[in-house]
KOLLUMTI-979340 format. One line per 5 residues: number of its first residue (from 1); their letters; for each residue x, y, z of N, C-alpha, C, O, CB. Coordinates in steps of 0.1 Angstrom, whole numbers, plus 5000, padded with zeros to 4 digits. Glycine has a CB too. Layout:
N
NUM) A) X Y Z X Y Z X Y Z X Y Z X Y Z  ... .
This chain:
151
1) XXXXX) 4897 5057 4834 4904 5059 4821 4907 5073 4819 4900 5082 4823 4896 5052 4810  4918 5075 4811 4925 5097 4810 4925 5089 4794 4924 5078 4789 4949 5109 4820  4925 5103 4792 4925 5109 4776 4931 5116 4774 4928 5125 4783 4916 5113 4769  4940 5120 4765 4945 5128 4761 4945 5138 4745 4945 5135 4733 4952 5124 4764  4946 5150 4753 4935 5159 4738 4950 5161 4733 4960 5158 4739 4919 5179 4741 .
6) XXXXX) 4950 5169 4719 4965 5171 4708 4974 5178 4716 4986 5173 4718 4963 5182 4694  4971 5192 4724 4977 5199 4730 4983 5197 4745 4990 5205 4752 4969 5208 4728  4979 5186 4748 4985 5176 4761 4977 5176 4771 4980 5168 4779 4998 5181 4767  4967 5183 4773 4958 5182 4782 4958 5166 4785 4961 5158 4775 4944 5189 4777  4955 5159 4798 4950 5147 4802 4940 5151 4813 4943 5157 4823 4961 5137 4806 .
11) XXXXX) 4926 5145 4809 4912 5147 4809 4913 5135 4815 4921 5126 4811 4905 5150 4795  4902 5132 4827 4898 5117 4830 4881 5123 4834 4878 5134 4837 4908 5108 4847  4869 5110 4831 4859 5114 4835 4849 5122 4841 4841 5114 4846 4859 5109 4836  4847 5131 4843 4835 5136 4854 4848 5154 4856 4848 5163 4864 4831 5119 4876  4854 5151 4848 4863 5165 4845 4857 5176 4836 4854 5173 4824 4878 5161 4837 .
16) XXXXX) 4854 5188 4840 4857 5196 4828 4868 5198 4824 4878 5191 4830 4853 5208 4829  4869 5208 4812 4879 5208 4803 4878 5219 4795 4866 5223 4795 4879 5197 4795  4885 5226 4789 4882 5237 4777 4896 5233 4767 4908 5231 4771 4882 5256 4783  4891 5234 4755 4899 5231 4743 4893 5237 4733 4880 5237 4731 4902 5217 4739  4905 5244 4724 4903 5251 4714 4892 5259 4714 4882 5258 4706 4904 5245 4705 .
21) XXXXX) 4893 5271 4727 4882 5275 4729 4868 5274 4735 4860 5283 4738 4882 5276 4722  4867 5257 4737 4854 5256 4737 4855 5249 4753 4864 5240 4756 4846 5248 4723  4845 5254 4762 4843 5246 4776 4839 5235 4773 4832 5236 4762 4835 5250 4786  4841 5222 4779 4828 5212 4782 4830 5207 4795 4839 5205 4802 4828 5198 4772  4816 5207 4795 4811 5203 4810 4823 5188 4814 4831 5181 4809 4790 5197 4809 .
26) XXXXX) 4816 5190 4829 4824 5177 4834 4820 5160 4831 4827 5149 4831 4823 5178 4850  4806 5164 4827 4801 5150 4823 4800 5150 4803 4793 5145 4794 4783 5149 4832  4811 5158 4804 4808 5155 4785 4816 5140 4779 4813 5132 4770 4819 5172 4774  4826 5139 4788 4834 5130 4786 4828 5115 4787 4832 5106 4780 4843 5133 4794  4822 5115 4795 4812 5101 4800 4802 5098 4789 4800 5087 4784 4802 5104 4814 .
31) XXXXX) 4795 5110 4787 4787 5109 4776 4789 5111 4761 4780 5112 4753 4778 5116 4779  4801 5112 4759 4805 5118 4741 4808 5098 4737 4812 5087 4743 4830 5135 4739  4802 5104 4722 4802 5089 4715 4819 5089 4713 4826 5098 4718 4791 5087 4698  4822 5079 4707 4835 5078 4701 4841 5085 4691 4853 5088 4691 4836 5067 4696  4831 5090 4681 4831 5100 4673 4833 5111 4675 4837 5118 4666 4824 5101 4667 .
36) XXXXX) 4831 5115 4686 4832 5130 4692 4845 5132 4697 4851 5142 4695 4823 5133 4703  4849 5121 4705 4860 5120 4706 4871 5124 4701 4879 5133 4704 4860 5115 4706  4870 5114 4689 4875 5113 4677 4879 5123 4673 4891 5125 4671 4870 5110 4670  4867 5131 4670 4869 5148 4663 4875 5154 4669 4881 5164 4663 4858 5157 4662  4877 5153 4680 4888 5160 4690 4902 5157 4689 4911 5164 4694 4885 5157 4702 .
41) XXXXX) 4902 5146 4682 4914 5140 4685 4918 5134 4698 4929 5129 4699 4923 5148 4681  4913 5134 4706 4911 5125 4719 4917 5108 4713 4913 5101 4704 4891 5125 4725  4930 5107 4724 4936 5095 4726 4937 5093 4740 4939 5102 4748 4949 5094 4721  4934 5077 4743 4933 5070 4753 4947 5068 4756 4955 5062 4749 4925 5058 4750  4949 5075 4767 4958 5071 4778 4965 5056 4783 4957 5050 4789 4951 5074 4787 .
46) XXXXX) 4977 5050 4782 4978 5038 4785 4976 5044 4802 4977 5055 4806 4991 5030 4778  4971 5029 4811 4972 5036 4824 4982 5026 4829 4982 5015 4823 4958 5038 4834  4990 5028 4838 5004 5019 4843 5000 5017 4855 4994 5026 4862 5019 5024 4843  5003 5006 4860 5002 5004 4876 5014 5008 4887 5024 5000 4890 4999 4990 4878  5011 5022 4893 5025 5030 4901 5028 5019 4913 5020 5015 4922 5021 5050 4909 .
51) XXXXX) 5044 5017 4909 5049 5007 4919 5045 5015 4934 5040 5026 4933 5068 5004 4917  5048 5008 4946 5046 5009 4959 5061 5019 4963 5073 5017 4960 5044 4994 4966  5053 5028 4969 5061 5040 4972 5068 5038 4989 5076 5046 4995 5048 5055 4971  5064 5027 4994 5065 5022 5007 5081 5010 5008 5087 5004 5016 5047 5014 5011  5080 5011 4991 5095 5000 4987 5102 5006 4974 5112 5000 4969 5090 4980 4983 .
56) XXXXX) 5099 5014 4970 5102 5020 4959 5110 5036 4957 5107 5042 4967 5090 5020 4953  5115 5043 4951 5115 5054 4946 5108 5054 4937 5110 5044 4929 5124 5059 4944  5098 5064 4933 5089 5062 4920 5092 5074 4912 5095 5084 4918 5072 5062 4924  5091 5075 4903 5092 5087 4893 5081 5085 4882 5082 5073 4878 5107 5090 4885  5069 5093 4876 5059 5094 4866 5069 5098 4853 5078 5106 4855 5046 5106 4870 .
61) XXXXX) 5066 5092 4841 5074 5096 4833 5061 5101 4825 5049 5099 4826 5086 5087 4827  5071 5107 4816 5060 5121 4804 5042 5112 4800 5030 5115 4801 5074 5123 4780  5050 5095 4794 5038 5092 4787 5026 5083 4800 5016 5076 4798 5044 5081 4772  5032 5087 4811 5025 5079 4819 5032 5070 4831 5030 5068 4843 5017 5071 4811  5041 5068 4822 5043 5051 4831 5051 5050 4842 5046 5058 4849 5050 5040 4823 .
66) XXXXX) 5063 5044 4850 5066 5050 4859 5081 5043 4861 5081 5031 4861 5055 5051 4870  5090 5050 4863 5101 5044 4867 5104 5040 4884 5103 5047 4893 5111 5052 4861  5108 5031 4884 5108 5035 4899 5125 5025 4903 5132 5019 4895 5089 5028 4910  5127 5026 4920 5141 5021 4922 5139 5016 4933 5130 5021 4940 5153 5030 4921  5147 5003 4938 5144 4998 4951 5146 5008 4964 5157 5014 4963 5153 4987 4952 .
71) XXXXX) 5142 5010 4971 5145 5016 4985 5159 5009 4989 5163 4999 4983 5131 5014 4997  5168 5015 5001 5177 5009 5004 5170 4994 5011 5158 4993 5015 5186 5020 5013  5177 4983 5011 5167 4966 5015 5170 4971 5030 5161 4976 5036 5175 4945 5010  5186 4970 5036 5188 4974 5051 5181 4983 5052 5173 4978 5060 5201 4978 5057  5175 4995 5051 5165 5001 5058 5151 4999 5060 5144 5003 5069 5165 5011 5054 .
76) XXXXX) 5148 4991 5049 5133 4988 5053 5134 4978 5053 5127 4973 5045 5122 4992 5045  5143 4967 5063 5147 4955 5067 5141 4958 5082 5134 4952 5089 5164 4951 5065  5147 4971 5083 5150 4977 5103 5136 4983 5099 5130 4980 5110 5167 4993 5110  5126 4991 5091 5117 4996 5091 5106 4988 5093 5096 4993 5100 5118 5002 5083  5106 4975 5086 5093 4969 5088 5096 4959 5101 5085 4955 5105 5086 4960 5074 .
81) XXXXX) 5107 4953 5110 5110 4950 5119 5107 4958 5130 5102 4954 5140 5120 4948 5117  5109 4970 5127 5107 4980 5140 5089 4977 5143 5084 4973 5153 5112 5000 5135  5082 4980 5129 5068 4979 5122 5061 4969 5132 5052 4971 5140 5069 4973 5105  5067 4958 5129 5057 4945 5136 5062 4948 5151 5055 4953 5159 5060 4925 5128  5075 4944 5154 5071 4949 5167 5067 4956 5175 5067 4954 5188 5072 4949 5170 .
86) XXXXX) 5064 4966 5167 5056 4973 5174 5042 4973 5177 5037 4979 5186 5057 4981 5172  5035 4963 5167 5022 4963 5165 5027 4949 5175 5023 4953 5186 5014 4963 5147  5031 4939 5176 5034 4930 5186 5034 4937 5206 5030 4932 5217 5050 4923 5180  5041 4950 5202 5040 4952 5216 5029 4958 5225 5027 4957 5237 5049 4958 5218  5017 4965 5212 5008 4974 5213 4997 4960 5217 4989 4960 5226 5005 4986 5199 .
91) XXXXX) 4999 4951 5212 4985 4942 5213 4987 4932 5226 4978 4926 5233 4983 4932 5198  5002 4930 5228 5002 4921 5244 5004 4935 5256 5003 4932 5267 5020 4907 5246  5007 4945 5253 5007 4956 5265 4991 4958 5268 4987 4965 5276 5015 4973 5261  4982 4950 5260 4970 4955 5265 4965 4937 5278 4955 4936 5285 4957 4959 5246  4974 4930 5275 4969 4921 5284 4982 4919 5291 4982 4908 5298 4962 4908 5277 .
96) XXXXX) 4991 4924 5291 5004 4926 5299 4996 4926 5316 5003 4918 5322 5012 4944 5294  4989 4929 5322 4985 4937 5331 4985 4923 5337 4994 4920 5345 4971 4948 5330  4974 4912 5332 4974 4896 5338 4985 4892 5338 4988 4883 5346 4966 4886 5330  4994 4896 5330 5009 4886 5333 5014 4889 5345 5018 4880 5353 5022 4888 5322  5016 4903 5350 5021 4910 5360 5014 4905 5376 5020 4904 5386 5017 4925 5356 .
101) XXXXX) 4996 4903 5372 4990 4903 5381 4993 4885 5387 4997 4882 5399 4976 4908 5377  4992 4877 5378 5001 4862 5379 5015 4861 5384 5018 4853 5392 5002 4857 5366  5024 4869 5379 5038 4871 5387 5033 4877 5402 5030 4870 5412 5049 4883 5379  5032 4887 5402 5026 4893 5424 5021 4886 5428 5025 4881 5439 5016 4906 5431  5006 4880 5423 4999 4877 5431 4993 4864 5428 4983 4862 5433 4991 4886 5431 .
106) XXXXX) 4997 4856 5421 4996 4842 5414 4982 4838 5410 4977 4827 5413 5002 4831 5423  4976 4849 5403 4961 4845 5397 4962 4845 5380 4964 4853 5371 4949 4858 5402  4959 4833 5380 4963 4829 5367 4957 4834 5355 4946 4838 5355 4963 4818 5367  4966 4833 5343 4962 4839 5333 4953 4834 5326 4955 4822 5324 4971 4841 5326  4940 4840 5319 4932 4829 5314 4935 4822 5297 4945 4827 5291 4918 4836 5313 .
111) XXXXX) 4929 4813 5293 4937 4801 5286 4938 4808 5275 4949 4808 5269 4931 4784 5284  4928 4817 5268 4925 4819 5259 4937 4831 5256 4944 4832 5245 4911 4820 5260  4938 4840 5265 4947 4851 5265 4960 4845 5263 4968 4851 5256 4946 4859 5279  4964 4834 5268 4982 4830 5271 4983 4823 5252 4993 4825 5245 4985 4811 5289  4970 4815 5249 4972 4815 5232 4971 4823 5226 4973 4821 5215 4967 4808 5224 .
116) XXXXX) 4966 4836 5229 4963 4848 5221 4979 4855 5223 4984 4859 5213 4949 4857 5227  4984 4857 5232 4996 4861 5233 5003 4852 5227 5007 4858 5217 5000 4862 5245  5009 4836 5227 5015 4828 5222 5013 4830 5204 5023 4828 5196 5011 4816 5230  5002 4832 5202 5002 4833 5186 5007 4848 5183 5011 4850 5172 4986 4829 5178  5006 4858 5194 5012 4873 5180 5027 4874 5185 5035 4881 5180 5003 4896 5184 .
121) XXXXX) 5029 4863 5195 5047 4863 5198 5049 4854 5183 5058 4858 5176 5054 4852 5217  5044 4846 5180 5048 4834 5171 5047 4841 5156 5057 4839 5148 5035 4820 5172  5037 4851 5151 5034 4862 5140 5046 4868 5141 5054 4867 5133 5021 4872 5143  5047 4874 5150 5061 4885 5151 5069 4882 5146 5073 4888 5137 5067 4889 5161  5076 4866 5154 5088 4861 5148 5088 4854 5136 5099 4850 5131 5094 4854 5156 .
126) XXXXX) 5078 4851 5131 5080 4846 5117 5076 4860 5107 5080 4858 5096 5068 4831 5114  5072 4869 5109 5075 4880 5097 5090 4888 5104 5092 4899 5099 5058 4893 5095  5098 4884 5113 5108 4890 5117 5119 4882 5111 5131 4886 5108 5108 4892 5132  5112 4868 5108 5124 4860 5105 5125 4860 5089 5135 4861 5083 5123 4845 5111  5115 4858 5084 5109 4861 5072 5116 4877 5065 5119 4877 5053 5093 4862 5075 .
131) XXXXX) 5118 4888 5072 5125 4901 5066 5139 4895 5067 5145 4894 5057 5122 4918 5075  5144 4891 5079 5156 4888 5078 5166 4881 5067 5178 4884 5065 5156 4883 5086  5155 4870 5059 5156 4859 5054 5154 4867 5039 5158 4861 5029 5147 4847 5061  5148 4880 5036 5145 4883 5023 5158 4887 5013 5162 4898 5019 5134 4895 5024  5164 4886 5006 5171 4887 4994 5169 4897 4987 5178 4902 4980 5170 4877 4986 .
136) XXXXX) 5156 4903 4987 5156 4917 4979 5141 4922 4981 5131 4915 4986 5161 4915 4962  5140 4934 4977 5126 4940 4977 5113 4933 4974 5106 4933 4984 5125 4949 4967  5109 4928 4964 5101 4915 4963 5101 4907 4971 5089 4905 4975 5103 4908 4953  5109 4900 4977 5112 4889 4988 5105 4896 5000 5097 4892 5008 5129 4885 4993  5111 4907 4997 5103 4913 5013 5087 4918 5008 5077 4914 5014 5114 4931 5022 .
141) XXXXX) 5087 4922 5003 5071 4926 4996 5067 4914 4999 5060 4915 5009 5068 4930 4979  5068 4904 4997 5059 4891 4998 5059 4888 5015 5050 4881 5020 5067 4878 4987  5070 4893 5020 5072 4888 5034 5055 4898 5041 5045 4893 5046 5092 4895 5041  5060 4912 5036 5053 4919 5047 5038 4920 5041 5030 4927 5048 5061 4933 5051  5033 4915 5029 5017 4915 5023 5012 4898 5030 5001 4893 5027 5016 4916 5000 .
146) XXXXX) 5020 4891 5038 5013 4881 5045 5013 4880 5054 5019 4871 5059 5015 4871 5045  5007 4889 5061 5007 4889 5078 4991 4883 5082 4981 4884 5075 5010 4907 5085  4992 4877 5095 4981 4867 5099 4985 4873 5111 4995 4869 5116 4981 4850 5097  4981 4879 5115 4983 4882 5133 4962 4876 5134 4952 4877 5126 4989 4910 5140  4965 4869 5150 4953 4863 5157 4948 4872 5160 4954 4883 5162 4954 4854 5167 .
151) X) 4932 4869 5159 4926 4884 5161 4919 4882 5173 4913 4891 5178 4914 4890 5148 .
């Protein structure tokens, strides 16, 4: 929680501070009754929850809160596309080696690996199909906060 003293200071817990002269420790704030406060004229801060900077332009405005604007959608259409597959290519290049060794030399892939591969090919293309399919920032926010890749 911030507070804010007359002269604009915004104060949050375990902060020192000096006003009108006077220091207070960092732990005055934690420990001052309400009344003390008070006397200070200390007001409670509304606190806002700052949109996501990863889909957003954000801007803090004076009293706190925050304006923010969609990112372009086509770019972070190609951004989180690029995103998963890449995390798709980093996790089958590590068992790539058995596929290769099954093509030369026909020793087969074990069962467990060919569904472990089969499920982050299947992950990929449903959050790939899923961005494709999104209509707007939210659509995709929702796309890319549900990912299940097989562990």
């Amino acid at each position: 929680m911030r507070y804010k003293l007359p002269d604009g200071q915004k104060i949050t817990i375990n902060q020192p501070f000096t006003y009108d002269g006077t220091s207070y420790p960092s732990n005055w704030l934690a420990s001052a009754t309400q009344e003390q406060k008070d006397a200070l004229g200390m007001t409670v801060v509304q606190e806002y929850e700052r949109p996501n900077d990863q889909f957003y332009w954000v801007t803090e405005n004076e009293n706190g809160s925050f304006t923010s604007t969609p990112k372009d959608l086509a770019d972070l259409k190609k951004h989180w596309t690029k995103y998963f597959q890449m995390i798709a290519h980093n996790t089958l290049a590590q068992t790539d080696w058995m596929v290769i060794r099954k093509a030369e030399r026909n020793v087969d892939v074990p069962v467990e690996t060919t569904t472990h591969r089969q499920a982050v090919i299947a992950e990929c293309g449903r959050l790939v199909s899923g961005i494709e399919g999104a209509s707007d920032v939210p659509a995709l926010i929702t796309v890319v906060t549900t990912q299940n890749w097989p562990v």
